[in-house]
Every structure is written in C-alpha cells, then in structure tokens.
N, C-alpha and C positions, 0 to 999 in steps of 0.2 A: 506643542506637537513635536513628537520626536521624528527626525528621520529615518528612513530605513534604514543606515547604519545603526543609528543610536536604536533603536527598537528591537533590532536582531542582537545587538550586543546584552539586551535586557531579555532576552528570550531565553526559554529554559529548553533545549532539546534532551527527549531522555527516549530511552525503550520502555514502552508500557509493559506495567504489573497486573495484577490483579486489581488493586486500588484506582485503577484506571480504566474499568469494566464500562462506566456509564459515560463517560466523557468516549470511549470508541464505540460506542450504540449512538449520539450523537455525530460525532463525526464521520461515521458512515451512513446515517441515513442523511445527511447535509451533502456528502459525495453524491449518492444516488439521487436525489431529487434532482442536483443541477445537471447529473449526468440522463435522466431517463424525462427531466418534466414531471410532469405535474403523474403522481400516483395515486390510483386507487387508495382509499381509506383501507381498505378489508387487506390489500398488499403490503401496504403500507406498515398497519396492523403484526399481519403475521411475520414480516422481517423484523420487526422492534421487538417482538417477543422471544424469535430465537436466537437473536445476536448474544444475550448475554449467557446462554447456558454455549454457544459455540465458543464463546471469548474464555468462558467458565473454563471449558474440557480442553481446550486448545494454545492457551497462549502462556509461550515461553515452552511449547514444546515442540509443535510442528505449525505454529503461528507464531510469527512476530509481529509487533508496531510499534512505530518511530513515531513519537509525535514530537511538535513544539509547540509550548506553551508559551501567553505573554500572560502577566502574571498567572492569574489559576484557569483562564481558558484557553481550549484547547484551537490551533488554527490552522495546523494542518497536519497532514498524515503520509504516511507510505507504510503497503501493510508486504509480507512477505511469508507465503506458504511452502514448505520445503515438503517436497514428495521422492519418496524412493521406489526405485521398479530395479525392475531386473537388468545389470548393466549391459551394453553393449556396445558399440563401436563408437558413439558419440557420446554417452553418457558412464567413464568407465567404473564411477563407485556405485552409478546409479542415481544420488542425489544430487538433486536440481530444486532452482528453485522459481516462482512465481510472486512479482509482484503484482498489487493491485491499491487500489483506493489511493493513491497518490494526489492529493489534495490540498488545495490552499484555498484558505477565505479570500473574499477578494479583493477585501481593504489591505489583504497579509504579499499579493501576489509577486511577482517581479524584483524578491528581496533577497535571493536566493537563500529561502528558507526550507523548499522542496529539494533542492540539489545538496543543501547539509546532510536533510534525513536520510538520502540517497546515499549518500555517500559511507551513513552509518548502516546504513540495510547491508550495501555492499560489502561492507570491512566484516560484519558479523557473518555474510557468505563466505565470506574467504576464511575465517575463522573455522567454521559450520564444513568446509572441505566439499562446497559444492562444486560440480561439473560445471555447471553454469545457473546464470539467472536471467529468467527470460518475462517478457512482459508484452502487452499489446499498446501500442502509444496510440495516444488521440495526437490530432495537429497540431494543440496546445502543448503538447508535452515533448512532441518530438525531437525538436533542437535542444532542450534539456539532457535526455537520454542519450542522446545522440553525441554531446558533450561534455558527459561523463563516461563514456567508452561503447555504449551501448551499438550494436551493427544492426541493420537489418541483415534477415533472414529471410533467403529463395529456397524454395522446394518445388522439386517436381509432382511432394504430395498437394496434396486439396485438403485443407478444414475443415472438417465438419463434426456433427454433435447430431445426436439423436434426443430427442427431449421426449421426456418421462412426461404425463399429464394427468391428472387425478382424476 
C-alpha cells in the first residue's frame, strides 16, 4: 500500500479533453449522488444523457476540468465555467469565473489532490484574464478555499433564482 505521498507522486493531474467525455459523466454523477443522496432513476437518467453532448459543445471553451488520475481512473475533479456579461464596477473585462464539482473519492481525500487541481483551475484563470473566480463552499471544503486565497463574500443583495419547471 502506498502512502499519500507515494500515491500523489504516482498521480496523473491533467485538464480534461475531449478523450475524457466519459470518465467526466462519471465523476460527476459520483459528485452528485454524495452531494444530493439517493436520486431518482428518471433524474438520474436524464443528467447522464446530457452530460456528454454538454461536455461535447463546452469543454475547452467556456468549460474547463481538472482532474487526477491514479493510473486510468479518474478520483477527483474541479470543474470551472467562465461567463462574460457586460462589465461594470466589479467585474471590469466582464469575465469571471465559476467553480463547481470539486470532488474527491474518499479513499483519495485529505491528500491534497483537490488543492493541486485548484490550484491549476486558478493558474488557467489568471491566464484566461479573469476578474475573479467565484464558488459556493460546502463545510468540507471551506478551509481548502479558504487556504488557497479564496475570501468570503457580504452583500447587502439576497440570492435568489427563479426555477423554470416543465
């Protein structure tokens, strides 16, 4: 058995291609299920179907993912959506960006194999000439974020979302 040292130094971190369509339909419905419990089949269903035509139109263009592999499987992720709007006082090129699915197996956890990928999500923002990159932490994840620069954020706005329903 190797150590976490020894296992992360055997780890492949790369940014996902195309050739990496179904290894990120996997490791995001593996995010979702521990993040939401136990899912309907028919939901469950219709996310698996459209992950790979989204992964298809999106990635490497206004989708990124970081994974790490030990040998050919995948253990964990950080995914980063870049959006442009119209600039303004806080945001001055306009683009910004969104992480999400930040994920580790849980044999893989506490290795820091999530804070590598971070690290490269970031470097490619800063690259990418974002305003910032913004994220919502679970309490798992917070001292991570929080340890690689990440600040919370007060407003005097309120959240909210209006949901669309079929």
């Amino acid at each position: 058995i190797l150590s976490s040292d020894e296992r992360s130094f055997y780890m492949h971190f790369l940014r996902a291609d195309k050739n990496n369509i179904t290894e990120l339909v996997k490791i995001r419905l593996d995010y979702l299920i521990e993040d939401y419990g136990k899912i309907e089949d028919d939901v469950l269903n219709k996310i698996k179907s459209s992950l790979p035509d989204y992964y298809e139109q999106h990635l490497s263009k206004d989708f990124f993912a970081y994974i790490a592999k030990d040998d050919d499987k995948v253990v964990s992720s950080a995914f980063l959506i870049l959006s442009e709007k119209p600039a303004n006082v806080v945001f001055q090129t306009g683009r910004t960006g969104f992480v999400l699915n930040v994920y580790t197996k849980p044999d893989y956890r506490k290795q820091g194999i999530a804070k590598k990928l971070m690290k490269m999500l970031l470097s490619d923002a800063e690259r990418f000439k974002l305003d910032f990159v913004e994220l919502k932490a679970s309490k798992d994840g917070y001292d991570l974020y929080k340890s690689i620069g990440f600040k919370e954020v007060f407003s005097e706005y309120t959240e909210m979302k209006y949901i669309i329903k079929e």
